[in-house]
N, C-alpha and C positions, 0 to 999 in steps of 0.2 A: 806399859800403859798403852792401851788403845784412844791414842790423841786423834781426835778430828780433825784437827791443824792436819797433822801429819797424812792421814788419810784422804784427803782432801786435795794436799800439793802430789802425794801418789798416785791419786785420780788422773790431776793434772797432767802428772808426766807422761802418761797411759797415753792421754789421748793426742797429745803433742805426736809423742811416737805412731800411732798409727798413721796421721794424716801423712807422716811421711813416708810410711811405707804404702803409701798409695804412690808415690812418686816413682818408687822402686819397682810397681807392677807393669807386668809387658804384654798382658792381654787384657782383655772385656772381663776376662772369668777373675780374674786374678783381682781388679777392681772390684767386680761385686763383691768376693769373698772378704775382701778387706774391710768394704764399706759397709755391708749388712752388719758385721761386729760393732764396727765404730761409731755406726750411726745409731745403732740398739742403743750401746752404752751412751752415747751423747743424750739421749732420752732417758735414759737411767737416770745420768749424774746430775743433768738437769732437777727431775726431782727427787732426788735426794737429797740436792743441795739445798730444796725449796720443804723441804720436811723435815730436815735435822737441821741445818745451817741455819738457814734467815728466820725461823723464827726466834733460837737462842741468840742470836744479834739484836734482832729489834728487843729482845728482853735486857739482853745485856747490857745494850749499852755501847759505849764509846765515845759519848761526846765531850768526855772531861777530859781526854788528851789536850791538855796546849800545845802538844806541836802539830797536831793536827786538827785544826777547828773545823777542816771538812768533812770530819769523818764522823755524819749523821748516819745513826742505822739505818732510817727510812729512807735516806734519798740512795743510800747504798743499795740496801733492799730492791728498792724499783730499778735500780739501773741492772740489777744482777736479772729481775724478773723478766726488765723490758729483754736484756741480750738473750737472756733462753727464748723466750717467744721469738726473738728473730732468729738462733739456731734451729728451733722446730720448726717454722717454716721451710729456711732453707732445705730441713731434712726432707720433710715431704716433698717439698717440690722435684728433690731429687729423687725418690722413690715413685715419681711419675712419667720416667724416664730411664731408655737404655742404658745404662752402663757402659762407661765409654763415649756415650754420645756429645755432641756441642752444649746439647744442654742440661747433660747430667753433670759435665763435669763443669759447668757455671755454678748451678745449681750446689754444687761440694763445693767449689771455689768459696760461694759466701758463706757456708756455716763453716771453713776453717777460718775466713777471714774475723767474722762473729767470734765465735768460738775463742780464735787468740786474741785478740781484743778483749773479749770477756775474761778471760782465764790474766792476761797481762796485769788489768783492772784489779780483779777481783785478789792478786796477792798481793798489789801496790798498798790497797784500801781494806777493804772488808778483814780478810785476813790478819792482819796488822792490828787492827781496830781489835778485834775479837780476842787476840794473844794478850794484848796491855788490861783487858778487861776481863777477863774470865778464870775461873781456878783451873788450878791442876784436875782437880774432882771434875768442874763440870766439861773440861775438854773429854777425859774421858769416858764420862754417861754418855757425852752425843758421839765420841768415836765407839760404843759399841751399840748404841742405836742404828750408825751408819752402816755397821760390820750386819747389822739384821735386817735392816731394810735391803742389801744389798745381795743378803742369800734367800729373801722374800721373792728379789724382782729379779734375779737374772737366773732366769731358768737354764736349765741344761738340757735341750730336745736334742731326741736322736740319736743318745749317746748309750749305747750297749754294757750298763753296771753289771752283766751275769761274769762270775768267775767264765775263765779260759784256760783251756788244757795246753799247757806250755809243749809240749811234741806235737798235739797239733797244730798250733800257731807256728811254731817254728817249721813243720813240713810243709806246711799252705806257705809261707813266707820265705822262703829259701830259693 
């Protein structure tokens, strides 16, 4: 079954990992290459979340959990919309600046701090809400909705699909 719960906290874990292998890079080059991925996808995941997720929440529902009486779709909704507008932000701001610089890496500093804050949030509440309210069926319409949105938007530039001649590859490569 292609669950969007599950799709979702894989997202998740994606992007947790890469901001730390930003940690792990030892030059300017090594951050861009990092950051250009991470940052694409944080603009990805961003609206995906906001094109498959939060509309089937606000449909769904959640407010008849009693153990959780805060868990209104809509106020969830906005808090999820507000944190990606302030990860987009951060993105750009970063993308106006060198790599490696004082103020690139302020500029990453606040869309990880966004970012985990938002992601914290969003499995504490939304998530949660969504599992106790939804079927098995409609997790998996919107996890293969997510699975198409996501071969819609993350193009693959630059990458050479022609067969290659394994003795020449290995004699170039040797």
């Amino acid at each position: 079954m292609a669950d969007i719960i599950e799709l979702v906290y894989a997202d998740h874990d994606w992007l947790r990992r890469q901001f730390f292998r930003l940690d792990d890079a030892r030059s300017d080059e090594e951050l861009a290459a990092i950051w250009d991925v991470l940052s694409a996808r944080l603009d990805v995941h961003a609206e995906a979340e906001e094109t498959v997720f939060y509309p089937a929440l606000l449909k769904q529902g959640g407010r008849d959990d009693p153990g959780n009486p805060e868990g209104d779709p809509q106020e969830e909704t906005e808090d999820a919309i507000t944190d990606h507008n302030a990860i987009r932000d951060a993105v750009r701001s970063s993308r106006e600046h060198r790599p490696g610089s004082e103020e690139w890496f302020a500029a990453v500093f606040k869309a990880r701090t966004e970012n985990g804050e938002h992601l914290d949030e969003e499995e504490r509440e939304a998530m949660p809400d969504f599992i106790k309210s939804a079927s098995l069926e409609l997790r998996h319409q919107l996890g293969m909705e997510w699975m198409r949105f996501y071969a819609e938007h993350e193009a693959v530039k630059g990458i050479d699909e022609r067969n290659k001649d394994a003795d020449e590859y290995i004699e170039r490569h040797s």
